[in-house]
KOLLUM-885249 format. One record per residue (C-alpha): residue number from 1; y, z, x. Coordinates in nm, 2 decimals. Example, Ala and Ser with C-alpha at 12.3 -4.5 7.8 and 13.67 -1.06 7.14 Angstrom:
<recs>
@resi = 1 | Y = -0.45 | Z = 0.78 | X = 1.23
@resi = 2 | Y = -0.11 | Z = 0.71 | X = 1.37
</recs>
This chain:
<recs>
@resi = 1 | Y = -1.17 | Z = -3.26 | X = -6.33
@resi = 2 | Y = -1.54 | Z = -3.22 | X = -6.50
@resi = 3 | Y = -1.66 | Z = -2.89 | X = -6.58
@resi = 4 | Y = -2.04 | Z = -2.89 | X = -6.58
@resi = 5 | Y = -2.28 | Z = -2.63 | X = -6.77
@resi = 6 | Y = -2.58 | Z = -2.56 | X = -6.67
@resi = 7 | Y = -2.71 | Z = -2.37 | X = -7.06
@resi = 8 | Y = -3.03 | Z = -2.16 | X = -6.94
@resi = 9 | Y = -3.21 | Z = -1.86 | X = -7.13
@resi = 10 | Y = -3.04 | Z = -1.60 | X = -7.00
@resi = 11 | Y = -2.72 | Z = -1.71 | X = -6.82
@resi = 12 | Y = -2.49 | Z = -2.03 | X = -6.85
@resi = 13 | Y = -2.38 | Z = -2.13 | X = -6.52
@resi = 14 | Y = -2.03 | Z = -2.29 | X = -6.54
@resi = 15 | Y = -1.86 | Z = -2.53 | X = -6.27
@resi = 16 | Y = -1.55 | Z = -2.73 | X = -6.24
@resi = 17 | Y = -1.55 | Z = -3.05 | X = -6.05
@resi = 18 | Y = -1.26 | Z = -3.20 | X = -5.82
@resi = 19 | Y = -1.38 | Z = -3.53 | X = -5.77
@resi = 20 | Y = -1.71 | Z = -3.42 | X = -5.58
@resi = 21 | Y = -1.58 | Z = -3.08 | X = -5.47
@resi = 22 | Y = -1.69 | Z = -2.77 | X = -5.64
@resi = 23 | Y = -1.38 | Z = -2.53 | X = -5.72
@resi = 24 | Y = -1.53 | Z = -2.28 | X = -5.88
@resi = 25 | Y = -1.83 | Z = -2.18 | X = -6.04
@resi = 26 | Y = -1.91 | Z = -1.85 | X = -6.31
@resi = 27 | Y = -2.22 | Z = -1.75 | X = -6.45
@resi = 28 | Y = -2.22 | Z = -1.62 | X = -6.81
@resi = 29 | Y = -2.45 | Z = -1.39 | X = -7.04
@resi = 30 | Y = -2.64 | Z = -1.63 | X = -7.29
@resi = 31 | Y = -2.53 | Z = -1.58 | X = -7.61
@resi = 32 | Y = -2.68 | Z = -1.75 | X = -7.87
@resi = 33 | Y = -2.46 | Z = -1.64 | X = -8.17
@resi = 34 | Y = -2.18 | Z = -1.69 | X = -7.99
@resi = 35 | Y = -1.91 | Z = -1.95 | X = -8.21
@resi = 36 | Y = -1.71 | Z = -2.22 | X = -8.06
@resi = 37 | Y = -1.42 | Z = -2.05 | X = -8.10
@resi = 38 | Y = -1.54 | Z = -1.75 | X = -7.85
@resi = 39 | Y = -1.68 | Z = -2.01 | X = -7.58
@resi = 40 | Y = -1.36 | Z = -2.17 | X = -7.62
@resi = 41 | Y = -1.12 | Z = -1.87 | X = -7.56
@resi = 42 | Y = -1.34 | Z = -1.72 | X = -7.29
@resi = 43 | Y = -1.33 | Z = -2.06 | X = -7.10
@resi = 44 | Y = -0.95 | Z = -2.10 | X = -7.12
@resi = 45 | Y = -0.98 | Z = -1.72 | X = -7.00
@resi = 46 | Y = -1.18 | Z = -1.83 | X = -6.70
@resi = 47 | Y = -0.98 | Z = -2.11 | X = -6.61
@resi = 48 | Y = -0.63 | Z = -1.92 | X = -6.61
@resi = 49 | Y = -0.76 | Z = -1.65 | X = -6.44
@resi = 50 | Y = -0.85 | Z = -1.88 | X = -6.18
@resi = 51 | Y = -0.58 | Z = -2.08 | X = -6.20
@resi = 52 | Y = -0.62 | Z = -2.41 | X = -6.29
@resi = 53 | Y = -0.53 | Z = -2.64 | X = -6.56
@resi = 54 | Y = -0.74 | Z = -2.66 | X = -6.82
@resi = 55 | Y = -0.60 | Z = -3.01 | X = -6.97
@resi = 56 | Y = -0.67 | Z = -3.16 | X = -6.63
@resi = 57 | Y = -1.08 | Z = -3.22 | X = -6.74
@resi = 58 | Y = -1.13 | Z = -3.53 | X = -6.82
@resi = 59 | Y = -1.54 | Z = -3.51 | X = -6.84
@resi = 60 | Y = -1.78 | Z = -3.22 | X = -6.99
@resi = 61 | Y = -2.13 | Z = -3.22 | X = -6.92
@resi = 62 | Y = -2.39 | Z = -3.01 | X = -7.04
@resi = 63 | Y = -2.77 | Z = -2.94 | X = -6.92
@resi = 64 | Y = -2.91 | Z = -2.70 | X = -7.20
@resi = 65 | Y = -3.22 | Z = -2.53 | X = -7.26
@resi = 66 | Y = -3.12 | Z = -2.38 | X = -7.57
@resi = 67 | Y = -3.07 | Z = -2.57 | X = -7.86
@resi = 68 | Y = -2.91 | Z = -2.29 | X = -8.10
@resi = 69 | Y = -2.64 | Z = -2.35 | X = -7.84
@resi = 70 | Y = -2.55 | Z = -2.69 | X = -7.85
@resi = 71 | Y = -2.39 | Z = -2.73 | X = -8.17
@resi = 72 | Y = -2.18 | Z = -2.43 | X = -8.08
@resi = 73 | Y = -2.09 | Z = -2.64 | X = -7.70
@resi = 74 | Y = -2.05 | Z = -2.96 | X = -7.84
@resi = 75 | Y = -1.78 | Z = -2.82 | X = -8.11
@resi = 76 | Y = -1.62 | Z = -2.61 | X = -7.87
@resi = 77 | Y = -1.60 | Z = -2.95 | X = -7.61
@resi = 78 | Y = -1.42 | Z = -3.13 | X = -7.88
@resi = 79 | Y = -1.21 | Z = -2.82 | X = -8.03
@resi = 80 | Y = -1.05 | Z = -2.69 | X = -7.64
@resi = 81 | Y = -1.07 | Z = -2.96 | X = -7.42
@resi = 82 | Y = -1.06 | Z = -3.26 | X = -7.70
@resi = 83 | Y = -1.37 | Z = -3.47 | X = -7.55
@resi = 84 | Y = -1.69 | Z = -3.56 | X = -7.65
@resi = 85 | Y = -1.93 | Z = -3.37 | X = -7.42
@resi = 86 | Y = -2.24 | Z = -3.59 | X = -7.25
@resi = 87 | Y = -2.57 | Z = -3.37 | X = -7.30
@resi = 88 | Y = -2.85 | Z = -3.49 | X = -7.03
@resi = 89 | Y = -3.20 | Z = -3.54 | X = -7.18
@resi = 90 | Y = -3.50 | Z = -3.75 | X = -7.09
@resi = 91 | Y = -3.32 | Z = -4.05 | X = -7.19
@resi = 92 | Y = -3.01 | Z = -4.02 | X = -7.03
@resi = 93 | Y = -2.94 | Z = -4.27 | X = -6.73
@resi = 94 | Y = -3.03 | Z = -4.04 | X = -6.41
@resi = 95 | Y = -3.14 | Z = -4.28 | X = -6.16
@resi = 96 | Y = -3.51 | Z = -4.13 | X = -6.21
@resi = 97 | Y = -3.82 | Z = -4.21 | X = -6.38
@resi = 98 | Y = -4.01 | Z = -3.94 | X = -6.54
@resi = 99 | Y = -4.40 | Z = -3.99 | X = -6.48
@resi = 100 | Y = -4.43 | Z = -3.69 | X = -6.74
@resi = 101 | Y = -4.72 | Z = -3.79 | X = -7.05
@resi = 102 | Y = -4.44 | Z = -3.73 | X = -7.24
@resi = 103 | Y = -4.08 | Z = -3.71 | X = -7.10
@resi = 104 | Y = -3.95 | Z = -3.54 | X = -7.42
@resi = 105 | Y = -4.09 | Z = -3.20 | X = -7.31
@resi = 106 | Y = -3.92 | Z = -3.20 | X = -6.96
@resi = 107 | Y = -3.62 | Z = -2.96 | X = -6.98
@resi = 108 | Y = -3.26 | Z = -3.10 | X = -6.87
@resi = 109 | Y = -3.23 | Z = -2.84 | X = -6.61
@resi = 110 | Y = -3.56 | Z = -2.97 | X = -6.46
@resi = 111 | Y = -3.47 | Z = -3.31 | X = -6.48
@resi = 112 | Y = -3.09 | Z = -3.21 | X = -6.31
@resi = 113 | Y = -3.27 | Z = -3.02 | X = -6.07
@resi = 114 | Y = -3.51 | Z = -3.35 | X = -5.98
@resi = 115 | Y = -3.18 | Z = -3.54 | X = -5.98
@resi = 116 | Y = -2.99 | Z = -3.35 | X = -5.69
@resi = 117 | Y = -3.29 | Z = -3.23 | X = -5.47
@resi = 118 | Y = -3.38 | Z = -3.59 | X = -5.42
@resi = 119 | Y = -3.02 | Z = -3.74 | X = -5.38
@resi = 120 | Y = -2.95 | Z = -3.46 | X = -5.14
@resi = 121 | Y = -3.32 | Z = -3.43 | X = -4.96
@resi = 122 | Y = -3.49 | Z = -3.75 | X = -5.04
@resi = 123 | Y = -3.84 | Z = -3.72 | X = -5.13
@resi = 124 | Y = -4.13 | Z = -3.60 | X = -5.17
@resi = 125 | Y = -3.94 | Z = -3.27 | X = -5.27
@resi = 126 | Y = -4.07 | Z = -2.94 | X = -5.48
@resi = 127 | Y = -3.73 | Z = -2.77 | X = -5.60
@resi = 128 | Y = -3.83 | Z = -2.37 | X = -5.70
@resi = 129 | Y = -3.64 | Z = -2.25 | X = -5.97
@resi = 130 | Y = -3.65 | Z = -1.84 | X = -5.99
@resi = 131 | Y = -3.49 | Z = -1.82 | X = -6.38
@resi = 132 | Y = -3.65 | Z = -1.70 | X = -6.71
@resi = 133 | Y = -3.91 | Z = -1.89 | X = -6.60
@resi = 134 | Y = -4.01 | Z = -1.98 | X = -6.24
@resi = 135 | Y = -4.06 | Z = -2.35 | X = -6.23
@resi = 136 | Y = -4.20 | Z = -2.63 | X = -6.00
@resi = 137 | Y = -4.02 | Z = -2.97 | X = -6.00
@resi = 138 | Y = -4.18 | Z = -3.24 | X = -5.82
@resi = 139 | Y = -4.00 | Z = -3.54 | X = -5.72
@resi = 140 | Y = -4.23 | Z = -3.81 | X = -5.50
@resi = 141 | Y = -4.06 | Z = -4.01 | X = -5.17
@resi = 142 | Y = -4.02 | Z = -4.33 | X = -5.45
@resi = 143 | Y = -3.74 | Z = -4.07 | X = -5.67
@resi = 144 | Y = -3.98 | Z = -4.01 | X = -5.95
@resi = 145 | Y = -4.00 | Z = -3.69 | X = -6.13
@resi = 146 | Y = -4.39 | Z = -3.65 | X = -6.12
@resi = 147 | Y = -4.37 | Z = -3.28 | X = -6.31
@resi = 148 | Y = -4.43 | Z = -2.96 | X = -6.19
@resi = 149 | Y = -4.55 | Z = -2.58 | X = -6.23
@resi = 150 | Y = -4.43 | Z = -2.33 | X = -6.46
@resi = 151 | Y = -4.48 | Z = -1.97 | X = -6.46
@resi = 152 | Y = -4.35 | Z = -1.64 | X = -6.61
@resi = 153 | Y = -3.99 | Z = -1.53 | X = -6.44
@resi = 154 | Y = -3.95 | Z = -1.23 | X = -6.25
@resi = 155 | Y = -3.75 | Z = -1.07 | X = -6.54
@resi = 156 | Y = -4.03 | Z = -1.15 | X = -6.80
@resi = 157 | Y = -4.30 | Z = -0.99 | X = -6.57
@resi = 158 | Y = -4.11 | Z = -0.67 | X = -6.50
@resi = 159 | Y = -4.02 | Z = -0.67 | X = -6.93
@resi = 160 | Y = -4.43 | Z = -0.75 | X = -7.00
@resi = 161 | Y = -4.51 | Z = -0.46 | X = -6.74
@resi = 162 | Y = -4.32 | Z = -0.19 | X = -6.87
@resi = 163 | Y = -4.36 | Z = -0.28 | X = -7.24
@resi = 164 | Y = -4.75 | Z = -0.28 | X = -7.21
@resi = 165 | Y = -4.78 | Z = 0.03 | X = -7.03
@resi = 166 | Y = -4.70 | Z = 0.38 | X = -7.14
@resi = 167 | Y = -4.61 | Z = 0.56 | X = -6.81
@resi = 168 | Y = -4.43 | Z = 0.30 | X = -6.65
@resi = 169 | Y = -4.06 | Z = 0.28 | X = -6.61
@resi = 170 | Y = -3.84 | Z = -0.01 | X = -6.56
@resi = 171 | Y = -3.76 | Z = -0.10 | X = -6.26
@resi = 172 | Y = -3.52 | Z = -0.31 | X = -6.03
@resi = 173 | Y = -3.67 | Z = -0.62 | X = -5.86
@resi = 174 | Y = -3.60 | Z = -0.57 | X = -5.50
@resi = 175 | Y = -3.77 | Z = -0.56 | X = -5.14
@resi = 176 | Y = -3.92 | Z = -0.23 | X = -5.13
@resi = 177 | Y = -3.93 | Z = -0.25 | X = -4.77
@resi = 178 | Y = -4.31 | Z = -0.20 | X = -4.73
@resi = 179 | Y = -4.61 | Z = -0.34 | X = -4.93
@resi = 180 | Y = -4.77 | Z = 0.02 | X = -4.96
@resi = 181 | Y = -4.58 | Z = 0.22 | X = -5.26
@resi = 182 | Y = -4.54 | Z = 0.55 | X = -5.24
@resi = 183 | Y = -4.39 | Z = 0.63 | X = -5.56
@resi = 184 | Y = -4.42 | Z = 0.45 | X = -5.88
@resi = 185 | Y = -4.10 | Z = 0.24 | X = -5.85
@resi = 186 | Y = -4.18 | Z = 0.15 | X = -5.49
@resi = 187 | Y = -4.55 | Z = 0.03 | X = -5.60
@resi = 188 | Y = -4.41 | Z = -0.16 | X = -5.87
@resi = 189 | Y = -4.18 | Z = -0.29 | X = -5.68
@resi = 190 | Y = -4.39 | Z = -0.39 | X = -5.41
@resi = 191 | Y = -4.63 | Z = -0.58 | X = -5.70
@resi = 192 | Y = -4.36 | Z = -0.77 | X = -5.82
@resi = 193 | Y = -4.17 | Z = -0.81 | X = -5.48
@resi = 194 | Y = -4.49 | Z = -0.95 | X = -5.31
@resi = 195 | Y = -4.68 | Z = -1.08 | X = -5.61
@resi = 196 | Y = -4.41 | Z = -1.36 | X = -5.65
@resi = 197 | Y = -4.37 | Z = -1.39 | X = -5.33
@resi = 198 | Y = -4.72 | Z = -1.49 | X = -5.29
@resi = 199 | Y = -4.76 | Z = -1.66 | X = -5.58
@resi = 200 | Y = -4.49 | Z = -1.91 | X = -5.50
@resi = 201 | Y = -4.60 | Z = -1.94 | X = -5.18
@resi = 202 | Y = -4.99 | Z = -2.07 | X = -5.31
@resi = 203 | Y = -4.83 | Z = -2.29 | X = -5.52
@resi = 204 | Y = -4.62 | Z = -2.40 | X = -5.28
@resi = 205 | Y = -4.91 | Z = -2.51 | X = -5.05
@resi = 206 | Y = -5.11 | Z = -2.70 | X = -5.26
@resi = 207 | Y = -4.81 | Z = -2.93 | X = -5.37
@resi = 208 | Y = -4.77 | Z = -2.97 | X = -5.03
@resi = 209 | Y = -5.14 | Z = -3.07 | X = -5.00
@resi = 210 | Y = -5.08 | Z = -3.31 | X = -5.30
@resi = 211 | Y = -4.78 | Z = -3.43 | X = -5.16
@resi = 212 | Y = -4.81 | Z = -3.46 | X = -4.83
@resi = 213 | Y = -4.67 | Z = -3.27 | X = -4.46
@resi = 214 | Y = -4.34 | Z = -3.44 | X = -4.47
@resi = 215 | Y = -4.26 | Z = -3.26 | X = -4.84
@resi = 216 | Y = -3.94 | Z = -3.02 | X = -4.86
@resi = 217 | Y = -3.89 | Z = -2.72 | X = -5.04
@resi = 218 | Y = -3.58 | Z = -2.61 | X = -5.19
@resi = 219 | Y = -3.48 | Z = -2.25 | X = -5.40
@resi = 220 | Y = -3.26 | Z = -2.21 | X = -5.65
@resi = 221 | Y = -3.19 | Z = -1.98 | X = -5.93
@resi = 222 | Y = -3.07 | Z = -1.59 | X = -5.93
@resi = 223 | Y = -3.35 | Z = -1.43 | X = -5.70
@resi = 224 | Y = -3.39 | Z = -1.70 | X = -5.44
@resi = 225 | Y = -3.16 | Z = -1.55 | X = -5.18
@resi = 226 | Y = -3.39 | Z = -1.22 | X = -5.21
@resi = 227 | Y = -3.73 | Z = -1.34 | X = -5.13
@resi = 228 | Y = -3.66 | Z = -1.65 | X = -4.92
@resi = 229 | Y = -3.69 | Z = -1.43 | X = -4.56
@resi = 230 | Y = -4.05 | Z = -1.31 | X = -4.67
@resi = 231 | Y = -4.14 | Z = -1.64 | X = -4.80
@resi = 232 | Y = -4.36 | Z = -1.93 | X = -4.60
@resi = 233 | Y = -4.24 | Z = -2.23 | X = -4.78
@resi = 234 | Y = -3.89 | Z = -2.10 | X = -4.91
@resi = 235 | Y = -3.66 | Z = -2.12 | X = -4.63
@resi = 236 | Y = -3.34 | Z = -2.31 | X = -4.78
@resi = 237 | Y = -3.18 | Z = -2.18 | X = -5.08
@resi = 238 | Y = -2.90 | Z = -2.47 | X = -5.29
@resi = 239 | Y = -2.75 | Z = -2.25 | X = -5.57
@resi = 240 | Y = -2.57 | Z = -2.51 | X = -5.71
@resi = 241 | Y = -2.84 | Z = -2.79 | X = -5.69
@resi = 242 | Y = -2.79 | Z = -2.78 | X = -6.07
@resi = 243 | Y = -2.47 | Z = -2.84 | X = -6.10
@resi = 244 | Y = -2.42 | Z = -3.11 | X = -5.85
@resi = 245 | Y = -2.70 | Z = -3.28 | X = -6.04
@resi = 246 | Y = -2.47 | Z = -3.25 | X = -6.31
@resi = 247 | Y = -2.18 | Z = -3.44 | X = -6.11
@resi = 248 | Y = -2.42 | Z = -3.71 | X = -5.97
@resi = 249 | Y = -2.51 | Z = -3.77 | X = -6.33
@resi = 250 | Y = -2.19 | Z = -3.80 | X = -6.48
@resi = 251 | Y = -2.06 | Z = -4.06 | X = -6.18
@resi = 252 | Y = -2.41 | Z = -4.25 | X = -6.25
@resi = 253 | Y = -2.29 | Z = -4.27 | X = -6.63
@resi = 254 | Y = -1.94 | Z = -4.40 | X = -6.53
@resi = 255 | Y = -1.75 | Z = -4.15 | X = -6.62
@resi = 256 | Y = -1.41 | Z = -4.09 | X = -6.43
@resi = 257 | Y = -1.37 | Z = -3.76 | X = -6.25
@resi = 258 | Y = -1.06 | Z = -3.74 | X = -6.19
</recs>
């Protein structure tokens, strides 16, 4: 088995591999003083709960965003499932080339992401990811990561809102069901509902200008399901595109999945 982790800002995504067959996935609260010992114990947790065997991974894989973390991950790897995990970075052996000036400053979940949305989708391909940050990821019809877009997360603009103004208050991100408000909450709600909305969508455009008519868009991340029906360019939404870029890059590496 290879359990895959996809280490983001706000939430770990966790999944366990059966060959190329996802079992089982669980998102997590980041937590970056978190020891070893604590991911180890809730992991073991996780996997009786869902019962399955722990000692049958034979591969760990790691895609983080988070450096504090890794240290913690890597220790934890060796300490509760005695192997040496593989962290992707802009040198590890995906099958792509990265066309970024400098490759260093593309983040493994971007590079993952470029990884999956072109095996899966071939290219030219634009894979949205609505996390912490909503990003861009640009892969051309030749499998190169060209770069991308990124812009504040849906979270981080409702957070900015309310912490800048006086009368505000916080507010769930949701459909409000009409762009006029006609309360606070719904007129917030509406800016942010419809302001991403339309935001990703004028992004979304152009690269397909850049790009070309035959480009595909694909959403991932924790909000994509919400906004994809309002949406002119999001219309197919691959929660796990992460994670199986995870897989794909740990059978490139010759690892054995068993």
């Amino acid at each position: 088995m290879l359990l895959a982790l996809d280490v983001g800002n706000t939430n770990i995504t966790v999944g366990v591999f059966e060959g190329s067959s996802l079992q089982t996935r669980w998102r997590l609260r980041t937590v970056r003083d978190q020891t070893a010992d604590e991911w180890g114990i809730l992991l073991r947790n996780l996997f009786d709960l869902a019962q399955l065997d722990q000692s049958q991974v034979d591969g760990l894989i790691i895609a983080s965003v988070v450096p504090p973390l890794d240290a913690s991950l890597a220790w934890m790897s060796r300490r509760y499932f005695k192997l040496d995990p593989v962290f992707v970075t802009s040198e590890s052996d995906t099958g792509i080339t990265i066309r970024y000036d400098n490759p260093r400053e593309v983040g493994a979940d971007r590079i993952v992401n470029a990884v999956a949305a072109f095996h899966k989708y071939g290219g030219p391909v634009v894979v949205v990811d609505l996390g912490t940050a909503i990003t861009f990821d640009v892969v051309s019809a030749m499998g190169e990561y060209l770069g991308g877009v990124i812009c504040p997360g849906i979270g981080v603009s409702v957070e900015a809102l309310v912490a800048r103004t006086s009368r505000l208050p916080q507010v769930d991100f949701r459909n409000p069901g009409s762009v006029i408000g006609k309360t606070t909450v719904t007129s917030m709600q509406s800016g942010l509902y419809y302001g991403s909305i339309g935001m990703i969508d004028s992004i979304s455009e152009r690269l397909e200008r850049e790009l070309g008519p035959g480009t595909k868009t694909v959403a991932t991340g924790g909000q994509a399901s919400m906004i994809v029906g309002d949406s002119r360019y999001l219309k197919h939404v691959d929660e796990d595109i992460t994670l199986e870029g995870l897989r794909l890059i740990w059978e490139r590496v010759g690892r054995p999945v068993g």
